[in-house]
PDB file with SEQRES, HELIX, SHEET and CRYST1 records, atoms N, CA, C and O in Angstrom:
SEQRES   1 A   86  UNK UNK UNK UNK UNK UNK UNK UNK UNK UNK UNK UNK UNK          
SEQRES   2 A   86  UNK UNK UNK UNK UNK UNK UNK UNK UNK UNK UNK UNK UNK          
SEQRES   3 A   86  UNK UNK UNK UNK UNK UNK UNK UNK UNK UNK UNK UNK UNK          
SEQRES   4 A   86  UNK UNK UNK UNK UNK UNK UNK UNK UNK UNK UNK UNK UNK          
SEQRES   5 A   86  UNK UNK UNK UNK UNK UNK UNK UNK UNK UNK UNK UNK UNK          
SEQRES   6 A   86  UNK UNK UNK UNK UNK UNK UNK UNK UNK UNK UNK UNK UNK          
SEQRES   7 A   86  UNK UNK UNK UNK UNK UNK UNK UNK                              
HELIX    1 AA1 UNK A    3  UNK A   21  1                                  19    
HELIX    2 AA2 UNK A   28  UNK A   48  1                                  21    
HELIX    3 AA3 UNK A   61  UNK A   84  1                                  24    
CRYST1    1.000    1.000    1.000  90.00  90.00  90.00 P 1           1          
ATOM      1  N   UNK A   1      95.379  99.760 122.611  1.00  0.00           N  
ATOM      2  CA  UNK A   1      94.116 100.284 123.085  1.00  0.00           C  
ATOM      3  C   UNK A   1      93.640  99.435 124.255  1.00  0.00           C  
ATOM      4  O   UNK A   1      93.626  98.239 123.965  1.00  0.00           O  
ATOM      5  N   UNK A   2      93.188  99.753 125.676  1.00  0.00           N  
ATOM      6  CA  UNK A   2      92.233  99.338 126.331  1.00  0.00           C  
ATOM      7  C   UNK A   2      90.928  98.682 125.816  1.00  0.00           C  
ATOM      8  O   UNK A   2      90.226  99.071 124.882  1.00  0.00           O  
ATOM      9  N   UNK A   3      90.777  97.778 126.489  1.00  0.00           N  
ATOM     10  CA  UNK A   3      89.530  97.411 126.714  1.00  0.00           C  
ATOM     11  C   UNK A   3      88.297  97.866 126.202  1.00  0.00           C  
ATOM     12  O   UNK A   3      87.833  97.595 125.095  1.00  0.00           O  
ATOM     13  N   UNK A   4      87.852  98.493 126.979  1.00  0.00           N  
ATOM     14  CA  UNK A   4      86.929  99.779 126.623  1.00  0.00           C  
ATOM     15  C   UNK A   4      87.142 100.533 125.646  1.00  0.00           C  
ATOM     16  O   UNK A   4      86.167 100.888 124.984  1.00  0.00           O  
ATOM     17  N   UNK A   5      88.198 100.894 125.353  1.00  0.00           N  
ATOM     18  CA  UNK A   5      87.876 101.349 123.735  1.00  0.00           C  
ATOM     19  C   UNK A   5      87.767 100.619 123.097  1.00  0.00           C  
ATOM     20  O   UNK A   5      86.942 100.972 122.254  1.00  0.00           O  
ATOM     21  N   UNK A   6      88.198  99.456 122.876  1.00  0.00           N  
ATOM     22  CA  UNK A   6      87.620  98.136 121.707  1.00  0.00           C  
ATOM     23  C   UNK A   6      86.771  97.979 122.033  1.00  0.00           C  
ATOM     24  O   UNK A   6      86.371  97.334 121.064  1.00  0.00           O  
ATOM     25  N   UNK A   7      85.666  98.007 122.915  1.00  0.00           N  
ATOM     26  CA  UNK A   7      84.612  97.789 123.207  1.00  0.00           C  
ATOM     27  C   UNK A   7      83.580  98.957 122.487  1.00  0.00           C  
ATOM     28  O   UNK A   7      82.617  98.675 121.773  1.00  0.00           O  
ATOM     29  N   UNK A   8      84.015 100.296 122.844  1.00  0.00           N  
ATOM     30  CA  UNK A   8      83.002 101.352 122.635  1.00  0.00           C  
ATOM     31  C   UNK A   8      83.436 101.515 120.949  1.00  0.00           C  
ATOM     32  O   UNK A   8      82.478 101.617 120.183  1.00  0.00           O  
ATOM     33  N   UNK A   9      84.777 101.543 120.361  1.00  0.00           N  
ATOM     34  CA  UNK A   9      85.251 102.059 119.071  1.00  0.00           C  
ATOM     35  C   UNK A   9      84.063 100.599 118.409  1.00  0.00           C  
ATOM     36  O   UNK A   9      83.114 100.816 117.656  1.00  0.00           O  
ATOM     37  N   UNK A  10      84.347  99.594 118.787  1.00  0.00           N  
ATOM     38  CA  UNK A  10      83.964  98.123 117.993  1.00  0.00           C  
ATOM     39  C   UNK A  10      82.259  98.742 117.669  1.00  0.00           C  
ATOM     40  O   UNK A  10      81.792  99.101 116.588  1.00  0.00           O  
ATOM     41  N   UNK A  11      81.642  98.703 118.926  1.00  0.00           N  
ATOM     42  CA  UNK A  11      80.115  98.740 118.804  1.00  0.00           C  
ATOM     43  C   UNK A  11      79.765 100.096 117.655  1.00  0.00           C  
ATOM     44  O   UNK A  11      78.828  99.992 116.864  1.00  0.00           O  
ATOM     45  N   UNK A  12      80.633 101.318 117.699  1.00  0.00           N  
ATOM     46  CA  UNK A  12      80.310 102.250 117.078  1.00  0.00           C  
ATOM     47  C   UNK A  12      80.605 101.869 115.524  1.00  0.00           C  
ATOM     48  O   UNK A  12      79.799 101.785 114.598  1.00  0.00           O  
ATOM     49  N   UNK A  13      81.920 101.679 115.527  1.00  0.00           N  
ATOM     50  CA  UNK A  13      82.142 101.110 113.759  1.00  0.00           C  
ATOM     51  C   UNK A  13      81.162 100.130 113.850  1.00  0.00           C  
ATOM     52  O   UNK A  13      80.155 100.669 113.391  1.00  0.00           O  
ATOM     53  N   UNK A  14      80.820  98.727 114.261  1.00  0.00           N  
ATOM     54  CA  UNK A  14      79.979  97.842 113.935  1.00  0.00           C  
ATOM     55  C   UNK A  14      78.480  98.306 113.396  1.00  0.00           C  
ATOM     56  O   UNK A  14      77.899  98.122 112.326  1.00  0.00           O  
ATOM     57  N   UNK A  15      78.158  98.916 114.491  1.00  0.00           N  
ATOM     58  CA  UNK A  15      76.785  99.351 114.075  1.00  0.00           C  
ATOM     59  C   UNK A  15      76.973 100.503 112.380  1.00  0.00           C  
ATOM     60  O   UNK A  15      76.322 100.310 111.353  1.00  0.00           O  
ATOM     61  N   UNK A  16      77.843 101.426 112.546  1.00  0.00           N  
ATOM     62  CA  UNK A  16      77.994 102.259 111.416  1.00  0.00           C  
ATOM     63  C   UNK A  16      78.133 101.323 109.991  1.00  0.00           C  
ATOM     64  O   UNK A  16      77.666 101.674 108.908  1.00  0.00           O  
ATOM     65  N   UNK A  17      78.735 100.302 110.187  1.00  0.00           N  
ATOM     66  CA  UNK A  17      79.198  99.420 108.668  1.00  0.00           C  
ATOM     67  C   UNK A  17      78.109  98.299 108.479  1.00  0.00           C  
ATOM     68  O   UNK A  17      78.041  97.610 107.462  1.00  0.00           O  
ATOM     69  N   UNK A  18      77.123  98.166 109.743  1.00  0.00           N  
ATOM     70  CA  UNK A  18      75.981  97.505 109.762  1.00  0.00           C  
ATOM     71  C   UNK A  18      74.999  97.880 108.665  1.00  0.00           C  
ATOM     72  O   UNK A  18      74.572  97.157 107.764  1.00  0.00           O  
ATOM     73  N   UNK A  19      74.700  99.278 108.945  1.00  0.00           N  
ATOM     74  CA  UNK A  19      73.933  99.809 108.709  1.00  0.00           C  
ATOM     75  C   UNK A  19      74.415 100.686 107.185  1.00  0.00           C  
ATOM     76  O   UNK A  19      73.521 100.822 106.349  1.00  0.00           O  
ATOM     77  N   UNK A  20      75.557 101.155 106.918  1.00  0.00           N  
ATOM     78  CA  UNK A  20      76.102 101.104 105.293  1.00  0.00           C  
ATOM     79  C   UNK A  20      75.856 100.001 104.394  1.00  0.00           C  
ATOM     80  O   UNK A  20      75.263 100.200 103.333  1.00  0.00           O  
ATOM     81  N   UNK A  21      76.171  99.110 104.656  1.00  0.00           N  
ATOM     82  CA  UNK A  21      76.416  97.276 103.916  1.00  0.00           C  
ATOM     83  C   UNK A  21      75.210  96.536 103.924  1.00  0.00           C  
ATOM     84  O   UNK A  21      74.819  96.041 102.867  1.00  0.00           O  
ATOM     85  N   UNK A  22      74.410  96.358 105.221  1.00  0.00           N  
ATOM     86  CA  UNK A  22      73.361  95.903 105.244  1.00  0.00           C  
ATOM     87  C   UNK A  22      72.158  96.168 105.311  1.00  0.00           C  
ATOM     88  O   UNK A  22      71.310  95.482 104.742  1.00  0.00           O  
ATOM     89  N   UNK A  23      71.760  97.702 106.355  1.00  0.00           N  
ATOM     90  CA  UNK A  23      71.230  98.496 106.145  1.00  0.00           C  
ATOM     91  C   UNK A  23      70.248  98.345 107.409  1.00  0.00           C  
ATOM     92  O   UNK A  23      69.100  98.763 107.566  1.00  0.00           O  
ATOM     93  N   UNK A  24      71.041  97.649 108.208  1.00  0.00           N  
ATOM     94  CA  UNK A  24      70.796  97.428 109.707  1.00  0.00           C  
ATOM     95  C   UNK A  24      71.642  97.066 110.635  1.00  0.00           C  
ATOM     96  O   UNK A  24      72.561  96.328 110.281  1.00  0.00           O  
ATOM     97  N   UNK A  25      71.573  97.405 111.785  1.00  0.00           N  
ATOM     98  CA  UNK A  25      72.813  97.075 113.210  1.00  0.00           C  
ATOM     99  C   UNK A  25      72.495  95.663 113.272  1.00  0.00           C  
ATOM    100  O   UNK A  25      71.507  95.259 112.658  1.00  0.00           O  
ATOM    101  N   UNK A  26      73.351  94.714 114.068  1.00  0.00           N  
ATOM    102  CA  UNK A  26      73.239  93.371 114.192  1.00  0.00           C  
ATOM    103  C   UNK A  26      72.812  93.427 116.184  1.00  0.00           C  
ATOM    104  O   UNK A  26      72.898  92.522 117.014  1.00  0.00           O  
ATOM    105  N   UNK A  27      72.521  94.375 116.288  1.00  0.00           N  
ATOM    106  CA  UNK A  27      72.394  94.253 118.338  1.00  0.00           C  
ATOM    107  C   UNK A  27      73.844  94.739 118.690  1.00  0.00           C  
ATOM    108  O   UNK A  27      74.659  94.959 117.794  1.00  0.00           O  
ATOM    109  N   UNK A  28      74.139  94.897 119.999  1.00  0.00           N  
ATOM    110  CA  UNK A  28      75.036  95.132 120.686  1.00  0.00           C  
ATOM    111  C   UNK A  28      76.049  94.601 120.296  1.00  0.00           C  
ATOM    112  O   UNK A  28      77.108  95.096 119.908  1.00  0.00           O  
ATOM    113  N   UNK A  29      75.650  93.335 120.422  1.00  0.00           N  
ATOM    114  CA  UNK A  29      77.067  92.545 120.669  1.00  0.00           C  
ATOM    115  C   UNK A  29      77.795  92.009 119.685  1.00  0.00           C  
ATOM    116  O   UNK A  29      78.933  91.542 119.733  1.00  0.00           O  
ATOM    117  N   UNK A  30      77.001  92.117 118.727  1.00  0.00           N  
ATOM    118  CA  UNK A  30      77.161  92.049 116.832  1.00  0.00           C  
ATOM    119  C   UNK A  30      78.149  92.954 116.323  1.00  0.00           C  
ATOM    120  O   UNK A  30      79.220  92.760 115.749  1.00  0.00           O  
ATOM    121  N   UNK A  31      77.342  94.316 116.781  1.00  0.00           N  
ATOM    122  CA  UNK A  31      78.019  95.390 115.950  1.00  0.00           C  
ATOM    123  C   UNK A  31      79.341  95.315 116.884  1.00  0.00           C  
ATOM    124  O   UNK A  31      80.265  95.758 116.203  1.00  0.00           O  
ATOM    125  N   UNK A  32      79.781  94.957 118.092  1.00  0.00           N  
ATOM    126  CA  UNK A  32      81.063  95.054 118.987  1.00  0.00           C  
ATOM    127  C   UNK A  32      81.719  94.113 118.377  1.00  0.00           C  
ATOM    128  O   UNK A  32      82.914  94.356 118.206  1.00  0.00           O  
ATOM    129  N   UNK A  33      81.208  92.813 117.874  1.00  0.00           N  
ATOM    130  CA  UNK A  33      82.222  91.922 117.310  1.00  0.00           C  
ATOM    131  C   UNK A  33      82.595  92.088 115.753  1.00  0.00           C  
ATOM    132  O   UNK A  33      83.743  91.862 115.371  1.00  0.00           O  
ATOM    133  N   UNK A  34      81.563  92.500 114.859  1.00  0.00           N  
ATOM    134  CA  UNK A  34      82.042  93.168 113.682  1.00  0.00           C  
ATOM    135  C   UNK A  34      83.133  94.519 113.699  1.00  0.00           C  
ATOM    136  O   UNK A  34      83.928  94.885 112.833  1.00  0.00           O  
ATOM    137  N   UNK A  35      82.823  95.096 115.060  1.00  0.00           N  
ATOM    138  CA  UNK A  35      83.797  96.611 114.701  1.00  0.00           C  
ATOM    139  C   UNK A  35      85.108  96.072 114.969  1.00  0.00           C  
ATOM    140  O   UNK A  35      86.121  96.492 114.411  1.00  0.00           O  
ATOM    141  N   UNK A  36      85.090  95.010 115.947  1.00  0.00           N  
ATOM    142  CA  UNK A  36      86.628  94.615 116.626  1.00  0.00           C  
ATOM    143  C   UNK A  36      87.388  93.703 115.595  1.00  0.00           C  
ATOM    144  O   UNK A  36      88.588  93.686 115.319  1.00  0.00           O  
ATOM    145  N   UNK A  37      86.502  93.061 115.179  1.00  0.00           N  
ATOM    146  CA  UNK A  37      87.171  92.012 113.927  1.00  0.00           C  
ATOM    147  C   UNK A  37      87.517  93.207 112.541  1.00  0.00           C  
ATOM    148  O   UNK A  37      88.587  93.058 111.950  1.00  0.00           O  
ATOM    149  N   UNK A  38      86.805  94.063 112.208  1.00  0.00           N  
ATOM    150  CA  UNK A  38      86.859  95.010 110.842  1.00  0.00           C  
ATOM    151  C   UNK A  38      88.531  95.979 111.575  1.00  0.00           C  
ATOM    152  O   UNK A  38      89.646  95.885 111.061  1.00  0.00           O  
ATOM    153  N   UNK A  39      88.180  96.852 112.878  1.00  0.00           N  
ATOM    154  CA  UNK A  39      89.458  97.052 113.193  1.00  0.00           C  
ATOM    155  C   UNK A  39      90.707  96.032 112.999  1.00  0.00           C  
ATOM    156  O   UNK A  39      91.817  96.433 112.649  1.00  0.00           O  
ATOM    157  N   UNK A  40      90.446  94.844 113.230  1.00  0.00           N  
ATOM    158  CA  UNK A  40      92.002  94.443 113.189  1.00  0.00           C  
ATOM    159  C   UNK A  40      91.990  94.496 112.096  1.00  0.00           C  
ATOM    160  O   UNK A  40      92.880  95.290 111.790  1.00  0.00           O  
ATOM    161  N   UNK A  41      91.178  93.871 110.617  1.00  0.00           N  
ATOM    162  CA  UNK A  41      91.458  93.562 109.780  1.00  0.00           C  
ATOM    163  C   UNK A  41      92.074  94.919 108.799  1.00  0.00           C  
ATOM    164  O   UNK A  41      93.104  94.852 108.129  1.00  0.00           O  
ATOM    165  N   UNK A  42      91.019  96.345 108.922  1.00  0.00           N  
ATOM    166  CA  UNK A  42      91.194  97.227 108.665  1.00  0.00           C  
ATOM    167  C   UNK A  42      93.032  97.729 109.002  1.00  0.00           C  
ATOM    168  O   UNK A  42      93.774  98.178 108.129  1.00  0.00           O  
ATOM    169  N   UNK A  43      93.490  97.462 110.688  1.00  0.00           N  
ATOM    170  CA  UNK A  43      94.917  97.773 110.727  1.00  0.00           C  
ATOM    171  C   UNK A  43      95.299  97.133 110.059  1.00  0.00           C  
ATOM    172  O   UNK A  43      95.669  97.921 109.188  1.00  0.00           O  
ATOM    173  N   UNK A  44      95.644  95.791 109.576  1.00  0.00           N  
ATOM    174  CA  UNK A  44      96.243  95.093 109.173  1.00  0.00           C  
ATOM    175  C   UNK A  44      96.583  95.370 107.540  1.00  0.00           C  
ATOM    176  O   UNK A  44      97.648  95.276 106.930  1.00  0.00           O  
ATOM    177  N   UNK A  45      95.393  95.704 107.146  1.00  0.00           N  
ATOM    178  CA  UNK A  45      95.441  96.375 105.556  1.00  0.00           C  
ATOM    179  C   UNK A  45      96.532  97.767 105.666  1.00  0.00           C  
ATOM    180  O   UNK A  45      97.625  97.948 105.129  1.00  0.00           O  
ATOM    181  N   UNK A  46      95.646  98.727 106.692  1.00  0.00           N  
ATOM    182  CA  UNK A  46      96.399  99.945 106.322  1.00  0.00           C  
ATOM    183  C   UNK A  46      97.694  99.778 106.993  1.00  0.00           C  
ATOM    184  O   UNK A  46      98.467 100.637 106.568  1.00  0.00           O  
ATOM    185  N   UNK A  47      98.318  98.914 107.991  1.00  0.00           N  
ATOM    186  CA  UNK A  47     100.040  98.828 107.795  1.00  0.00           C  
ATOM    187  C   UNK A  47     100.613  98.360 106.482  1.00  0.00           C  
ATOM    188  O   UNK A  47     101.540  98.863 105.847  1.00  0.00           O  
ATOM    189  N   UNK A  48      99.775  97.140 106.156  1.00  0.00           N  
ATOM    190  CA  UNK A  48     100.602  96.277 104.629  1.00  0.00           C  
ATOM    191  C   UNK A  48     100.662  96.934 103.482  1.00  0.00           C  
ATOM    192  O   UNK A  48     101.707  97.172 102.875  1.00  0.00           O  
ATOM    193  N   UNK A  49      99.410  97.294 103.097  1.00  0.00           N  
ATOM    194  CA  UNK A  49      98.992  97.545 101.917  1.00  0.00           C  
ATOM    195  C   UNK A  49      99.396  99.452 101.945  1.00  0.00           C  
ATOM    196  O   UNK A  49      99.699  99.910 100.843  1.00  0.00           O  
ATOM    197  N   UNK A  50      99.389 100.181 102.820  1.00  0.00           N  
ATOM    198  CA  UNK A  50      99.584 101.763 102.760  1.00  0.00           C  
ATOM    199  C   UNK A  50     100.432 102.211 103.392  1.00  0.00           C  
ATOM    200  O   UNK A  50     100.751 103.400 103.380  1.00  0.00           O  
ATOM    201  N   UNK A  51     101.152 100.989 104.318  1.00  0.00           N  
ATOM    202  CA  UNK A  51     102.218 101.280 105.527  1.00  0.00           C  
ATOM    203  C   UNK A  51     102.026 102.328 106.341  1.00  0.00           C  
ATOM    204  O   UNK A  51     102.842 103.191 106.666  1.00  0.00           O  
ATOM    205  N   UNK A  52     101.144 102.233 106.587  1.00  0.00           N  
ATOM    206  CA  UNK A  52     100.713 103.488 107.638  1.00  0.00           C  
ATOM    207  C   UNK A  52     100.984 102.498 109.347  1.00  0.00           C  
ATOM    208  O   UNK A  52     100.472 101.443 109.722  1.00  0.00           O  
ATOM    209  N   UNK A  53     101.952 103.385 110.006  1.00  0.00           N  
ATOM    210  CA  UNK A  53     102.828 103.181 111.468  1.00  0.00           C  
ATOM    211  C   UNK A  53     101.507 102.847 112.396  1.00  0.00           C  
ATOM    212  O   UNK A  53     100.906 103.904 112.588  1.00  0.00           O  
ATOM    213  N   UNK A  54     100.873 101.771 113.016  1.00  0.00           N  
ATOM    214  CA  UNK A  54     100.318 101.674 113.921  1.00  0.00           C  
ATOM    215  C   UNK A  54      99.003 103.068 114.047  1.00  0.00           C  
ATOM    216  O   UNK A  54      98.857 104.100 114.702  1.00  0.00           O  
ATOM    217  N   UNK A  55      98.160 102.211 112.849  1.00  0.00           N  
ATOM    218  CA  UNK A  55      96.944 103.125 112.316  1.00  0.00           C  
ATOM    219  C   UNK A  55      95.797 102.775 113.267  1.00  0.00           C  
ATOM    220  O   UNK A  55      94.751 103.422 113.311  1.00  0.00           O  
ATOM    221  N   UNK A  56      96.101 101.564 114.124  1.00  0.00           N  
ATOM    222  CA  UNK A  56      94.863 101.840 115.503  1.00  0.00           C  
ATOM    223  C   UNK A  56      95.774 101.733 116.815  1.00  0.00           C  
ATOM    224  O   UNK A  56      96.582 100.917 117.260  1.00  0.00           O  
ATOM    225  N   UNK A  57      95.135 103.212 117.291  1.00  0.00           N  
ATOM    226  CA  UNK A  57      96.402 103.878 118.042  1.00  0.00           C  
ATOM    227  C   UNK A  57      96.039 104.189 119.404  1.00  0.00           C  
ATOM    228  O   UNK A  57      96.832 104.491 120.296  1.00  0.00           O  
ATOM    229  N   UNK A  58      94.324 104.057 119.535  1.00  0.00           N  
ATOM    230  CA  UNK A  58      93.492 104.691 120.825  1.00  0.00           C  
ATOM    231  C   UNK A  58      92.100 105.116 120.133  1.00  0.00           C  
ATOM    232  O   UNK A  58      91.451 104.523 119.272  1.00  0.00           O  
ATOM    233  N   UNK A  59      91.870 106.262 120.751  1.00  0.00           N  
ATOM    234  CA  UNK A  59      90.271 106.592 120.550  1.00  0.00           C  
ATOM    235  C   UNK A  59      90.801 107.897 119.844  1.00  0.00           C  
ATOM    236  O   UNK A  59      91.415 108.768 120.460  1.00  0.00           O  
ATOM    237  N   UNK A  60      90.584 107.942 118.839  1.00  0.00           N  
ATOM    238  CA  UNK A  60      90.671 108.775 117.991  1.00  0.00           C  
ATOM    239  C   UNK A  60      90.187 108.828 116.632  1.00  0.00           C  
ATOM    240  O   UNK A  60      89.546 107.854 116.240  1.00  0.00           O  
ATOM    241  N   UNK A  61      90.457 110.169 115.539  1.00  0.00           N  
ATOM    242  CA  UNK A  61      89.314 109.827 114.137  1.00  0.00           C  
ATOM    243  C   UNK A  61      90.406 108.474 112.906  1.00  0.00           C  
ATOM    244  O   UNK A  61      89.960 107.860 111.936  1.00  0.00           O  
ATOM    245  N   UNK A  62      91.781 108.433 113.454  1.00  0.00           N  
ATOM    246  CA  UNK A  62      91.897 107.704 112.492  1.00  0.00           C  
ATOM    247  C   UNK A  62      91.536 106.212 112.897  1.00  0.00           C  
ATOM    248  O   UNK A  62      91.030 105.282 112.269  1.00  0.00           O  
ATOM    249  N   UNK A  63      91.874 106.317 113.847  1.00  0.00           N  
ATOM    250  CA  UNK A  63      91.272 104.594 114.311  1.00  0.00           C  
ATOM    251  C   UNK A  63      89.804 104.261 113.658  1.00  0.00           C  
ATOM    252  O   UNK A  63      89.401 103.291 113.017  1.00  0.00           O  
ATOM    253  N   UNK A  64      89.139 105.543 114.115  1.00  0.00           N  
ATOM    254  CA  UNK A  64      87.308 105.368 113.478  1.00  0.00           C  
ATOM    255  C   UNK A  64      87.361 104.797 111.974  1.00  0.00           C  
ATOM    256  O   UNK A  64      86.818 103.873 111.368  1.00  0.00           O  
ATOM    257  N   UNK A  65      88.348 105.878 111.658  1.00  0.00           N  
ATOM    258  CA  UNK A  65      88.237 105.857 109.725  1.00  0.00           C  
ATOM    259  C   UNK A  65      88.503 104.186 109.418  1.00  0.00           C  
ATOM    260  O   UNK A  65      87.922 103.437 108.633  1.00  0.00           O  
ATOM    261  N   UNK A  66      89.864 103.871 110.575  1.00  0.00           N  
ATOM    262  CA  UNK A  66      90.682 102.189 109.546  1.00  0.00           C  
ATOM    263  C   UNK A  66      89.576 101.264 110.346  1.00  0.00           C  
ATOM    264  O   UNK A  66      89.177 100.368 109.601  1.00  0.00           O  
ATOM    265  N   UNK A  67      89.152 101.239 111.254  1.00  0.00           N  
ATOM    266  CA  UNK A  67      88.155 100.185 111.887  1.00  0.00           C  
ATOM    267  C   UNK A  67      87.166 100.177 110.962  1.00  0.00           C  
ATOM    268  O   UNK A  67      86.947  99.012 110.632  1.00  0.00           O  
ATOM    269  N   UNK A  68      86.339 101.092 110.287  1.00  0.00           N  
ATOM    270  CA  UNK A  68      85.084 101.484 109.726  1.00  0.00           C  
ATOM    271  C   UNK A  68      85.230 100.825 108.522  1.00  0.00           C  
ATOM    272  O   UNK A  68      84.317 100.184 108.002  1.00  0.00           O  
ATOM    273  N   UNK A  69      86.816 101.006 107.850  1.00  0.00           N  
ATOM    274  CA  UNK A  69      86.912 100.423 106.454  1.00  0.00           C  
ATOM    275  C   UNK A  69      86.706  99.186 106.520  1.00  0.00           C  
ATOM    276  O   UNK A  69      85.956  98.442 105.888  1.00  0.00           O  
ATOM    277  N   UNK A  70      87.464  99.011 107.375  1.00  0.00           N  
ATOM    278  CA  UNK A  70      87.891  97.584 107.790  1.00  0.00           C  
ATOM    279  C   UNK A  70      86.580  96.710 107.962  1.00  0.00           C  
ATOM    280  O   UNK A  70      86.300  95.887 107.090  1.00  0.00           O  
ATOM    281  N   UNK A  71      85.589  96.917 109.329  1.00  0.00           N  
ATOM    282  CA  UNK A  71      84.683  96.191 109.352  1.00  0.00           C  
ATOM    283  C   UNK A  71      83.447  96.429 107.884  1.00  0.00           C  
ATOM    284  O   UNK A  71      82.635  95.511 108.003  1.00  0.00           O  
ATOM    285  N   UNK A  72      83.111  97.218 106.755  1.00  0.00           N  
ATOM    286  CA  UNK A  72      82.617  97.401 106.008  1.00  0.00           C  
ATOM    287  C   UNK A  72      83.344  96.040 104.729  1.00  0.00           C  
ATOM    288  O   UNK A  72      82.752  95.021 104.375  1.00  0.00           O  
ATOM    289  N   UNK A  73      84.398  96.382 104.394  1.00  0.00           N  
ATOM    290  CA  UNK A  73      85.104  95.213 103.799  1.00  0.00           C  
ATOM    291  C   UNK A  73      84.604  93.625 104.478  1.00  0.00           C  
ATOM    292  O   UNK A  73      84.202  92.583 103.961  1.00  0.00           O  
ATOM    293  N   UNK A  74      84.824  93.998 105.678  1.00  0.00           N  
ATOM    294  CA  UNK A  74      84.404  92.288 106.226  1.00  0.00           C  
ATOM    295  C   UNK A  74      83.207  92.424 106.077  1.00  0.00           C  
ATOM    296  O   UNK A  74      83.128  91.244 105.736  1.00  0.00           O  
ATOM    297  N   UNK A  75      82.074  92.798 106.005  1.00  0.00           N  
ATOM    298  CA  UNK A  75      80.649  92.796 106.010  1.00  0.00           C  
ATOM    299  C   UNK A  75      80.236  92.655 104.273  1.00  0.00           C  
ATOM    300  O   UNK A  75      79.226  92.137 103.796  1.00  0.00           O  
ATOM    301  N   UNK A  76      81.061  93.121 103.757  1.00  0.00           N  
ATOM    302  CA  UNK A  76      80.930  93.343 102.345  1.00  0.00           C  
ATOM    303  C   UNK A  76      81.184  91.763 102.095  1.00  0.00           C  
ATOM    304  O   UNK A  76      80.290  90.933 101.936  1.00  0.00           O  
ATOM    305  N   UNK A  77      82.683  91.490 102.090  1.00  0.00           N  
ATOM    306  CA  UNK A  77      83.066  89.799 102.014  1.00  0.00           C  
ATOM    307  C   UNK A  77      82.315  89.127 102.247  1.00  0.00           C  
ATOM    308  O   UNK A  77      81.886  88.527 101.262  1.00  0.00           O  
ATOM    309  N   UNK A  78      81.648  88.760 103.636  1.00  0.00           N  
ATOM    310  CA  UNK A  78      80.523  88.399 104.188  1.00  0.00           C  
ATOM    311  C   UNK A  78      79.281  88.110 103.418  1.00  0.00           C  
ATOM    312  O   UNK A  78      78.769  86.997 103.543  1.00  0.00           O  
ATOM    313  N   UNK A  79      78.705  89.068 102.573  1.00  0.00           N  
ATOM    314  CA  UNK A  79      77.508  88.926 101.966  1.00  0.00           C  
ATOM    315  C   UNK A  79      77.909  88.655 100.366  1.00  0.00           C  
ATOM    316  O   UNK A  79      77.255  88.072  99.500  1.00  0.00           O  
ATOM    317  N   UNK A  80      78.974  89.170 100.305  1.00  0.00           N  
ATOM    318  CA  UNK A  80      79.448  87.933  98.348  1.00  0.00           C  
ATOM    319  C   UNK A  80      79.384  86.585  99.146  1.00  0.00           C  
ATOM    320  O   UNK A  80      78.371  85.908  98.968  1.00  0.00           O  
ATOM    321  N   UNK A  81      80.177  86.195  99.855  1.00  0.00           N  
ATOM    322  CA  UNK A  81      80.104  84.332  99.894  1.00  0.00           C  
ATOM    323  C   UNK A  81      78.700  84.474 100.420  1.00  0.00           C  
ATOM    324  O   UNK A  81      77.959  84.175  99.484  1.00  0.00           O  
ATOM    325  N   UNK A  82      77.801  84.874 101.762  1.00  0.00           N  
ATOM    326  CA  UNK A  82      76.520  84.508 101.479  1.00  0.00           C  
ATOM    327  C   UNK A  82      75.995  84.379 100.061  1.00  0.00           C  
ATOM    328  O   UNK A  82      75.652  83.259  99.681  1.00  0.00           O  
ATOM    329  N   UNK A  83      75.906  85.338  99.305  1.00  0.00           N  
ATOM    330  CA  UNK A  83      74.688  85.344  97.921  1.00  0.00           C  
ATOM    331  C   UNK A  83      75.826  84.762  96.954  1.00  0.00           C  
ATOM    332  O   UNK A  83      75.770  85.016  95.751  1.00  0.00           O  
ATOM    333  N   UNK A  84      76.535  84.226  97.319  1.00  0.00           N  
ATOM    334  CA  UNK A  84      77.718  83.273  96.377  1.00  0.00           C  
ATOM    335  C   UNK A  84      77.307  81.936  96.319  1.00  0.00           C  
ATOM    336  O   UNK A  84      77.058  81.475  95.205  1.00  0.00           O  
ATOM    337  N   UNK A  85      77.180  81.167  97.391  1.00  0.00           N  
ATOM    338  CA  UNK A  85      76.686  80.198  97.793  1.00  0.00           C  
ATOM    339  C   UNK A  85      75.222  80.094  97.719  1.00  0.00           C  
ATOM    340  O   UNK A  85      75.127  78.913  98.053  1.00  0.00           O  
ATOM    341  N   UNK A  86      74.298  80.389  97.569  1.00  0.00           N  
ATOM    342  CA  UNK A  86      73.039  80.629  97.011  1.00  0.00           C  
ATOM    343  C   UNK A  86      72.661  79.819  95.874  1.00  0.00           C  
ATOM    344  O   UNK A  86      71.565  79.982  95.337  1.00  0.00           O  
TER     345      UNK A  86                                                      
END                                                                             
């Protein structure tokens, strides 16, 4: 993927798994670094774990779907060790 689509896919999943998990966007540049970090992590699951062939592929709905899981899982992780550590 370009640039710009990690840029525009990131901010869109970010803000979307922001606002599922937490129940707010983190700003621009939040939700771009949560969507880009949840995408990789998200590919990385759905090659290992489902073997699915290069599941972020461009701008398209499956990329949306594995980025979305993906950054929701990291946001999820995220707030057990926050209220873990508590």
């Amino acid at each position: 993927m370009g640039l710009l689509t990690w840029i525009i896919v990131g901010g869109v999943v970010g803000w979307l798994a922001g606002i599922v998990i937490k129940g707010k966007g983190f700003g621009l540049i939040g939700n771009i670094v949560i969507g880009v970090i949840g995408a990789l992590v998200g590919g990385w699951l759905a090659s290992v774990v489902l073997n699915i062939h290069n599941p972020i592929s461009g701008f398209n709905l499956t990329t949306f779907i594995v980025a979305f899981l993906g950054a929701a899982l990291v946001l999820y992780v995220a707030r057990l060790i926050k209220f873990g550590s508590s």
